[in-house]
PAPA-979605 format. One line per 5 residues: number of its first residue (from 1); for each residue x, y, z of N, C-alpha, C, O. Coordinates in steps of 0.02 Angstrom, whole numbers, m for minus. Each point is the difference from the previous one (the first is absolute). Layout:
BEGIN
NUM) X:Y:Z:X:Y:Z:X:Y:Z:X:Y:Z; ...
//
This chain:
BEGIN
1) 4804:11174:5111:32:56:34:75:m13:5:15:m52:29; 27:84:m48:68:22:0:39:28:71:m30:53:11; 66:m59:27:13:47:50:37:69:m29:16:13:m58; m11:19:108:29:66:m14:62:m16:m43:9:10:m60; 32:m36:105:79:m8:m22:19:m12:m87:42:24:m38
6) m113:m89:29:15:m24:m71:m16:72:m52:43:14:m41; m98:24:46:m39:42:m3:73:58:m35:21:10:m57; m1:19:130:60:29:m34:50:m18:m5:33:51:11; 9:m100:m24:26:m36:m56:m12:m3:m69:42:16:m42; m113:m43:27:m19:23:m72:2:87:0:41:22:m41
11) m72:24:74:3:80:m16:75:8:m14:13:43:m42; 44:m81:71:70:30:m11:22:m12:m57:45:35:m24; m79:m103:m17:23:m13:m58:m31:27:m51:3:m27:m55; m34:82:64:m51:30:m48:46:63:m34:50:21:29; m72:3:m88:50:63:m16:m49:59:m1:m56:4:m27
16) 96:47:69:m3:68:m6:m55:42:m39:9:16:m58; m68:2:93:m58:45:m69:10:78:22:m8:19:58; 27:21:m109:m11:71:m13:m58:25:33:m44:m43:3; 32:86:18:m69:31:22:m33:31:m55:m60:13:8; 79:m2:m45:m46:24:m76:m41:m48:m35:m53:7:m30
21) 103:m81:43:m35:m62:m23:m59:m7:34:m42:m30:m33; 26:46:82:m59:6:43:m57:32:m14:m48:m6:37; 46:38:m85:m53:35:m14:m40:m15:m43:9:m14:m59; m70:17:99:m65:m36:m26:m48:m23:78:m8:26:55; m12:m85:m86:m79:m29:52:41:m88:m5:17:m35:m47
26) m13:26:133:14:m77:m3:m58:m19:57:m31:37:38; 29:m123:m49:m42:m35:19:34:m50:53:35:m48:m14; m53:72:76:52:m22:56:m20:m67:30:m59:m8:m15; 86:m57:58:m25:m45:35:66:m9:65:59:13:m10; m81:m33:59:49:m11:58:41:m64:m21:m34:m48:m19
31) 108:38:21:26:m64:2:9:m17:76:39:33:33; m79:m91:0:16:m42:69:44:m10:19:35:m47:m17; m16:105:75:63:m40:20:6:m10:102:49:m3:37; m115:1:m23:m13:m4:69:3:92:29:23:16:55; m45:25:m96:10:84:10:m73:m19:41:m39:m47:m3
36) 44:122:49:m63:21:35:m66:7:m66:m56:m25:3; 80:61:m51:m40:12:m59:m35:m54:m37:m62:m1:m3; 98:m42:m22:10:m38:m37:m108:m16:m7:m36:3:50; 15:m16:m110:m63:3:m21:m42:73:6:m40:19:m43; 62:29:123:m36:34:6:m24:46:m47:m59:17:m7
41) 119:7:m34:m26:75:m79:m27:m35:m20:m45:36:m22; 20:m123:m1:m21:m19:m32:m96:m27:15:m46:m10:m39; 51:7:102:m59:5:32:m41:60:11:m58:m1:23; 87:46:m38:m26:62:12:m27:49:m66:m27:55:m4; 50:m103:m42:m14:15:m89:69:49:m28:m9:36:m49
46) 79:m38:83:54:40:m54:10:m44:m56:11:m60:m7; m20:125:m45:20:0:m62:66:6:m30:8:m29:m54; 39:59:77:70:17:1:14:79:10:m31:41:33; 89:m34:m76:10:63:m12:5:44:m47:4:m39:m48; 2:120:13:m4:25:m47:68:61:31:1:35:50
51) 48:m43:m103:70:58:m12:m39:24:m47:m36:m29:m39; 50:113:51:m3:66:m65:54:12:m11:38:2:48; m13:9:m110:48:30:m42:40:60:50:59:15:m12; m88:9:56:42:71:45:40:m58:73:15:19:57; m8:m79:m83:13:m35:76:m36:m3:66:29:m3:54
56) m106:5:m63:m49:m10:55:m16:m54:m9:24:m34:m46; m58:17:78:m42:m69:6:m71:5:61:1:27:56; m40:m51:m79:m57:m29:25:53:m80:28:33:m46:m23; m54:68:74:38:m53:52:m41:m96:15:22:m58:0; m94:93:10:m58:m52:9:m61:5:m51:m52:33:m4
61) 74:m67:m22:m92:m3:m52:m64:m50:15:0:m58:m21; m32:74:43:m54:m43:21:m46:m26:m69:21:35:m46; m64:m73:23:m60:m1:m8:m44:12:33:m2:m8:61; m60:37:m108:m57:48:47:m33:m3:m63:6:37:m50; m65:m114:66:m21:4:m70:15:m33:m53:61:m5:m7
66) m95:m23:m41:3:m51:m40:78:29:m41:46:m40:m12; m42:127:m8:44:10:m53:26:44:17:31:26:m46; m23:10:113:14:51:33:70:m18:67:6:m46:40; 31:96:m52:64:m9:29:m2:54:64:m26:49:m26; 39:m33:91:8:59:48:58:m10:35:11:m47:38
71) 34:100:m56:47:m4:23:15:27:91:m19:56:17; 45:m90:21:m14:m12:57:60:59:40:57:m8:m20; m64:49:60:52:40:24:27:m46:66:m44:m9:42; 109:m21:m26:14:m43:21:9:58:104:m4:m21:57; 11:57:m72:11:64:49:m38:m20:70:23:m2:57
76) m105:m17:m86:m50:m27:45:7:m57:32:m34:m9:51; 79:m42:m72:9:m65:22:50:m7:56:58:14:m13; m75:m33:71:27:m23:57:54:m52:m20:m29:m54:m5; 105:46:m12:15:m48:m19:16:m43:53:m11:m60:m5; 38:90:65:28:m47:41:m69:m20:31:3:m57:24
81) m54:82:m17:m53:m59:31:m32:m33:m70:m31:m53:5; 38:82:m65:m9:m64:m42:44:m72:m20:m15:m53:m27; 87:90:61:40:m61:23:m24:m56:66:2:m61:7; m24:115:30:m28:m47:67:m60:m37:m10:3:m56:26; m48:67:m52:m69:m37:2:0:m4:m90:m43:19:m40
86) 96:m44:31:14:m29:m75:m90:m57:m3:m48:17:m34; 50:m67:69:m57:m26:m23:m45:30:m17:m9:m7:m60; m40:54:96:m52:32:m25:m13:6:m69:m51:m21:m27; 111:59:m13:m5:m2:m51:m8:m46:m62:m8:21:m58; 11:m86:78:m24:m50:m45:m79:m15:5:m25:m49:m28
91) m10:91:66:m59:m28:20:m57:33:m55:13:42:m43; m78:m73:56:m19:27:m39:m45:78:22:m24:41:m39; 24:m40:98:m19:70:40:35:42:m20:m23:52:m21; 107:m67:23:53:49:m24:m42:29:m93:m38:48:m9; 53:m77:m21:m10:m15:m59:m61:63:m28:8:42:m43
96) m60:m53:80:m80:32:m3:21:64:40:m22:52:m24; 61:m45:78:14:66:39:59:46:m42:14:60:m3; 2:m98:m15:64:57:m65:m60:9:m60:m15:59:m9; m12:m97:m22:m45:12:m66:m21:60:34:17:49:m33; m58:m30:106:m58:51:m6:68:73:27:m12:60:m6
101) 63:m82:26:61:46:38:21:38:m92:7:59:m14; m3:m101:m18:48:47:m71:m19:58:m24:39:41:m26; m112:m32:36:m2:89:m40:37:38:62:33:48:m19; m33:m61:97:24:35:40:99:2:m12:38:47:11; m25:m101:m32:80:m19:4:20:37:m68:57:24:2
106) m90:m15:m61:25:4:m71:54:67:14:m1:54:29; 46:m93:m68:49:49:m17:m17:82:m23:m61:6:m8; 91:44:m1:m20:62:m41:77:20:m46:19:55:m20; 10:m115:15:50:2:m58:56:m33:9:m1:m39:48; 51:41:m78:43:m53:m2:30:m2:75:13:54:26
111) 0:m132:19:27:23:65:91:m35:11:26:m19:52; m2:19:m105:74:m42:0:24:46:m59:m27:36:m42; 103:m58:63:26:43:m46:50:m85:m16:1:m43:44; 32:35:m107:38:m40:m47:61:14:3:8:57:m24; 46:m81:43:68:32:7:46:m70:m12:m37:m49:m1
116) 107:32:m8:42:m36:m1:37:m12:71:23:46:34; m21:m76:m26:37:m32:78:30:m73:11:m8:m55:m25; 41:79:67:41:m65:1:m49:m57:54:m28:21:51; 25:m91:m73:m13:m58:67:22:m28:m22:4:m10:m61; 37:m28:135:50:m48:m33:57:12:m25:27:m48:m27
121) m6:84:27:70:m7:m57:m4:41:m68:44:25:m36; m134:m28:32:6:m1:m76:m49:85:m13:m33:18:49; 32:18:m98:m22:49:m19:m67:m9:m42:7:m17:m58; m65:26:81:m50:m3:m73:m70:34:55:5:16:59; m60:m14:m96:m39:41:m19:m50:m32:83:m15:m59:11
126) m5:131:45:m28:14:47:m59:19:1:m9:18:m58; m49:m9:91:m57:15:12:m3:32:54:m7:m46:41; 7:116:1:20:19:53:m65:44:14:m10:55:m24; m39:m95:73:m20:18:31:m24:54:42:23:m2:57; m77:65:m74:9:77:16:0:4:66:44:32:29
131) m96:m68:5:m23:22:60:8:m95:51:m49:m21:30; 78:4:m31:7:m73:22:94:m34:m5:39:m11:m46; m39:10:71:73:m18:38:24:m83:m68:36:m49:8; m69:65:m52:18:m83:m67:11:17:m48:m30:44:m31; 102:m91:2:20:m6:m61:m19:m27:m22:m27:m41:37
136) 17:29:m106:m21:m75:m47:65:m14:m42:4:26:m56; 31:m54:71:54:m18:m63:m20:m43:m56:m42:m43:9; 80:55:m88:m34:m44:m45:52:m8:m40:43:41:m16; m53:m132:m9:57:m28:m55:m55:m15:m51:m61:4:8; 94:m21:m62:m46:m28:m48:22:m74:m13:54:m28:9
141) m116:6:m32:m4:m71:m12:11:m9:m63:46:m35:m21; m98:75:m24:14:0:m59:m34:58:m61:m41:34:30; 42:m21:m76:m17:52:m17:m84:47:26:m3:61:m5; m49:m99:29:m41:m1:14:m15:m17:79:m57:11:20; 90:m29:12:m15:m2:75:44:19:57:52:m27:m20
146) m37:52:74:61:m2:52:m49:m3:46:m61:10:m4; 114:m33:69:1:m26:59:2:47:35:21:45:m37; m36:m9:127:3:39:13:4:m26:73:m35:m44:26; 89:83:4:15:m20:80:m16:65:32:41:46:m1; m112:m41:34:m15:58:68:42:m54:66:4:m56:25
151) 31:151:m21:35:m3:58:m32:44:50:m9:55:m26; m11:m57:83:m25:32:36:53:39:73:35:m40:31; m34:75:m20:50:13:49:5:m10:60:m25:42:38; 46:m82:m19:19:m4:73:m35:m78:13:m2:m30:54; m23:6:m120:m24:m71:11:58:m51:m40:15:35:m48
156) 22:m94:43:48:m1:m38:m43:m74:m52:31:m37:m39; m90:34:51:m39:m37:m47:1:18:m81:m22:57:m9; 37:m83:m38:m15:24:m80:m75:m36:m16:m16:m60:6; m18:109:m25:m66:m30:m46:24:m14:m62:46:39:m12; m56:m75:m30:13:m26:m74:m60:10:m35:m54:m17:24
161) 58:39:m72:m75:15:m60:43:1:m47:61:6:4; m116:m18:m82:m4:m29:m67:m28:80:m17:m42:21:40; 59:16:m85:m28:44:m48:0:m23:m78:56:0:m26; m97:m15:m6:m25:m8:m91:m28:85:m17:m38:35:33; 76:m18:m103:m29:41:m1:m79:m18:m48:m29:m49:m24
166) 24:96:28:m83:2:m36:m35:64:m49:27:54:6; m64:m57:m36:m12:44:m45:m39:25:42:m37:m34:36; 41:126:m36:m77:73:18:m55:m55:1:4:m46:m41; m54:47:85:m77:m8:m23:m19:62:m39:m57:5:m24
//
């Protein structure tokens, strides 16, 4: 585990991704950096995320299912008490109570919109959040993967995540 600080340090040295470059299906994992989050999308089965060509995005992709993806409407999620009782969510109760919660949570279409914005200093490619108060900022690593800092508002914590992209199932 990394702390925050080191965390973004590396995001600042990263260069700038287009939001067009974004488009497609990536395969997301949390980078550790002592966040409330940190394991939880991953305990809970997220898959990453999916940009369409019109600048939407499927924000949360779950697995549901050996080969099956459901995209999650983030709208339903309590964030600040999923900030507060952050543990729960590593558990495995959490885990089994979202599996049987997702046909109720599933999205009914894209819930983010893709835009350019500045963090930091610097200008590159946003994830903005329809109904939920979070940005996702994103650099690239390298032709195939970027880094992504959710900012949440009014919390001054950064989550750190890994996006790979990945080929359609």
């Amino acid at each position: 585990m990394r702390n925050e600080q080191a965390l973004l340090e590396e995001f600042r040295r990263l260069s700038p991704v287009q939001p067009r470059e974004l488009v497609g299906l990536w395969k997301g994992h949390g980078l550790s950096a002592g966040h409330p989050f940190d394991g939880v999308l991953e305990n809970l089965g997220w898959f990453g995320k999916r940009f369409m060509r019109d600048m939407r995005a499927d924000a949360l992709l779950f697995c549901s299912g050996e080969r099956r993806l459901t995209a999650i409407d983030p709208k339903w999620i309590p964030v600040q008490l999923a900030l507060r009782f952050h543990g729960f969510g590593l558990t495995g109760t959490a885990r089994n109570l979202f599996s049987h919660l997702q046909p109720c949570l599933r999205a009914r279409g894209p819930v983010a919109s893709v835009k350019t914005m500045v963090f930091d200093g610097v200008e590159s490619a946003a994830m903005v959040y329809d109904d939920q108060p979070i940005v996702d900022y994103f650099r690239r690593i390298d032709e195939e993967r970027v880094m992504g800092a959710m900012k949440i508002t009014g919390d001054e914590r950064i989550y750190f995540f890994e996006l790979e992209r990945v080929n359609e199932p």
